[in-house]
C-alpha positions in Angstrom: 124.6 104.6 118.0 124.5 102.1 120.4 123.3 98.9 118.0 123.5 96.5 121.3 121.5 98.4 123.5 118.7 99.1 120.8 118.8 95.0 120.5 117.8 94.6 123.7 115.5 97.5 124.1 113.5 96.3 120.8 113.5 92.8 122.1 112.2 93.9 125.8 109.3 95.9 124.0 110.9 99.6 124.8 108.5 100.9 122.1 109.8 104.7 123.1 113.4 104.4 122.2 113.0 102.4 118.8 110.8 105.1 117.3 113.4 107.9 118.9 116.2 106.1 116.8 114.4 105.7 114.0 113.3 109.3 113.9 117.1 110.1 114.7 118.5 108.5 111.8 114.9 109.6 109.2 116.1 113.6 110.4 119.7 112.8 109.2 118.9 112.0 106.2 116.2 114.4 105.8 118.7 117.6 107.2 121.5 116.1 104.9 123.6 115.1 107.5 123.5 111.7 106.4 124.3 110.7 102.7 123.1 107.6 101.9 120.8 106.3 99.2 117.6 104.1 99.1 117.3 100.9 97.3 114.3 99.5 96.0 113.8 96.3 96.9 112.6 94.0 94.5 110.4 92.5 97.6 108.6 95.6 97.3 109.8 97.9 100.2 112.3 100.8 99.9 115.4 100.3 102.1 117.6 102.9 103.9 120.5 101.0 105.0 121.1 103.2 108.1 124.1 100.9 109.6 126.2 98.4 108.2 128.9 97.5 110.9 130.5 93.2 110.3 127.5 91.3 111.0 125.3 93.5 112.1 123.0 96.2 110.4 120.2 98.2 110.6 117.3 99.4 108.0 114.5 101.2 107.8 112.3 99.3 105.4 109.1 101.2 104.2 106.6 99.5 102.4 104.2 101.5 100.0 100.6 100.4 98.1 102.0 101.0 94.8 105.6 99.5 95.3 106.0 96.3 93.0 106.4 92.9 94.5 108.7 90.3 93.0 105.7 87.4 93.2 107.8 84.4 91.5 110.0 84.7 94.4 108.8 85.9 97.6 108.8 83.1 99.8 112.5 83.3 101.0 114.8 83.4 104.2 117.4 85.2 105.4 121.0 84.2 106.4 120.7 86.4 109.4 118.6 86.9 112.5 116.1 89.5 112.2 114.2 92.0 114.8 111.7 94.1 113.4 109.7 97.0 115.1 106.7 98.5 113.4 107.3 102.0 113.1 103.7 102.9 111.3 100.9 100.7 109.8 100.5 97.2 109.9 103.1 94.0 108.1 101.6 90.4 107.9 104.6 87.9 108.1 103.7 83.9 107.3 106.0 81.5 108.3 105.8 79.1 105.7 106.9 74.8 106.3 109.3 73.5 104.0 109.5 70.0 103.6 112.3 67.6 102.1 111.6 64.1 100.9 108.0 64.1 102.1 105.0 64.0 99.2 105.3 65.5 95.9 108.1 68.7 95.6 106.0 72.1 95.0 109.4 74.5 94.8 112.8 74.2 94.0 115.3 76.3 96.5 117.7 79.0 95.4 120.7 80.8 96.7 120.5 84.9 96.6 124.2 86.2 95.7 124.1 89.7 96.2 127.1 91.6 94.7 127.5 95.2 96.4 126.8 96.9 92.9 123.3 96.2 93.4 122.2 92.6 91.3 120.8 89.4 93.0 121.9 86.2 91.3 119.2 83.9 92.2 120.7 80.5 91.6 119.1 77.2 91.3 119.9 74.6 93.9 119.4 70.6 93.2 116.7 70.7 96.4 113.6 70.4 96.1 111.0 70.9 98.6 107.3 70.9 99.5 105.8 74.2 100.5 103.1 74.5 103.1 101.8 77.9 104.3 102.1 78.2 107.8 100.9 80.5 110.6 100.5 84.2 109.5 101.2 87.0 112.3 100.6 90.6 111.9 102.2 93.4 113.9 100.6 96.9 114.4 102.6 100.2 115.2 104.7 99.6 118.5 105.1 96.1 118.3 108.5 93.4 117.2 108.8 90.8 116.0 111.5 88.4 115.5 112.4 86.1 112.4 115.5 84.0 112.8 118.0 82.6 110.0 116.7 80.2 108.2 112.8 80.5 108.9 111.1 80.7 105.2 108.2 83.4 105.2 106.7 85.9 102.8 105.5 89.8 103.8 102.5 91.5 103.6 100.9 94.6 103.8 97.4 93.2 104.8 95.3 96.5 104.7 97.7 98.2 101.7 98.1 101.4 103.6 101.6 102.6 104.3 103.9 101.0 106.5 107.0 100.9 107.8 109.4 99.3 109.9 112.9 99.6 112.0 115.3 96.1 110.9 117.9 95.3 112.6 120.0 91.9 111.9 122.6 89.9 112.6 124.6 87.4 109.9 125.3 84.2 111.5 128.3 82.5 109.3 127.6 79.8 107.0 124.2 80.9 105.9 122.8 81.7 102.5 120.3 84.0 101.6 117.6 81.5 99.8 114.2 81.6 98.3 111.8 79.2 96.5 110.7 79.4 92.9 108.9 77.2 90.7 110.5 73.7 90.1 111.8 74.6 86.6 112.6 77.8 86.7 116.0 78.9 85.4 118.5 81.3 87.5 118.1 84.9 86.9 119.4 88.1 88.2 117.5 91.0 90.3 118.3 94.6 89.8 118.2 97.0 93.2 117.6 100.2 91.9 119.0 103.3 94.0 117.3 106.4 94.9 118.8 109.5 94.1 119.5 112.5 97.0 116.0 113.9 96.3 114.4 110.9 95.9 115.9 109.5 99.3 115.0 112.7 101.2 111.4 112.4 100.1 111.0 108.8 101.6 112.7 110.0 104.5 110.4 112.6 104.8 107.6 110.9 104.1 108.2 108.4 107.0 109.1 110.7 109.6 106.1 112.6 109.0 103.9 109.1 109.1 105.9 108.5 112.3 104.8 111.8 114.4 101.4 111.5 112.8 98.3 109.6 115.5 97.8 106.3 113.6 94.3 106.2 111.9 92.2 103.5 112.9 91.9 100.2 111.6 
């Protein structure tokens, strides 16, 4: 896989060769080629981490209307730069303001430690901040968009059909996964569950199919 060249062909709009990748990788898994497992991400999206390479990685996040979403903590940001092309459906992303020292604290920030046997620690932090909702942006089938490090936003799937997209970041060092919960709240831990083989080929499945299918109107 060439991970630079799909960088620059998602950012430069080359809607063609993102979904050709993406199917790539979905058929691997599907023909068993490719053993790897889907996590459920307490977001509410299944993941198929597809590439982890240093910094850089790439995942196929689908998004269902029955998946759970972790509500008390979905406003968050990431510790890397994100690129996202919409492989199916439709994702709402709002960028949300966070402001220090100005009017009354609405959230407390945490830290997300992620330990590679699956279990966020959500940590409290001694900031406290004042959340404003900001301006929402929705991307349809074929289009990318871009969230960089740092930049606090919650996900949506605004008409609850299926969706599904093609992620692919890059860590930038020094930067903590963080999200805002209520001022009080205590720390707690998050449990990724993993798919099993059969489980994983169905999503796979599932997607590709959604993928080759005509997109049904709005």
């Amino acid at each position: 896989m060439d991970y630079p060249g799909l960088e620059r062909a998602a950012r430069r709009g080359a809607v063609g060769e993102v979904m050709r990748q993406a199917a790539a990788e979905l058929e691997e898994i599907v023909s068993g080629r490719r053993e790897l497992r889907a996590v459920r991400h307490p977001l509410g999206f299944v993941c198929l981490p597809v590439l982890r390479d240093g910094p850089r990685g790439m995942c196929v996040h689908v998004f269902g209307p029955a998946d759970p979403v972790l509500t008390g903590h979905q406003v968050h940001s990431h510790s890397w730069d994100l690129t996202s092309t919409v492989l199916y459906g439709r994702l709402g992303n709002r960028r949300v303001t966070v402001q220090e020292g100005s009017g009354t604290p609405t959230h407390r920030v945490f830290e997300v430690h992620s330990d590679p046997s699956g279990v966020d620690e959500l940590r409290p932090t001694r900031r406290l901040v004042r959340c404003l909702p900001g301006v929402e942006q929705t991307s349809s089938r074929g289009q990318t968009y871009a969230l960089p490090a740092g930049e606090f936003h919650t996900t949506v799937v605004p008409d609850g059909r299926p969706a599904a997209t093609l992620v692919l970041g890059r860590t930038l060092p020094g930067r903590a996964d963080l999200s805002l919960g209520p001022l009080r709240a205590p720390g707690r831990r998050v449990i990724r569950r993993t798919c099993d083989a059969a489980q994983t080929v169905r999503i796979a499945q599932a997607a590709l199919r959604r993928i080759h299918e005509p997109e049904p109107p709005a």
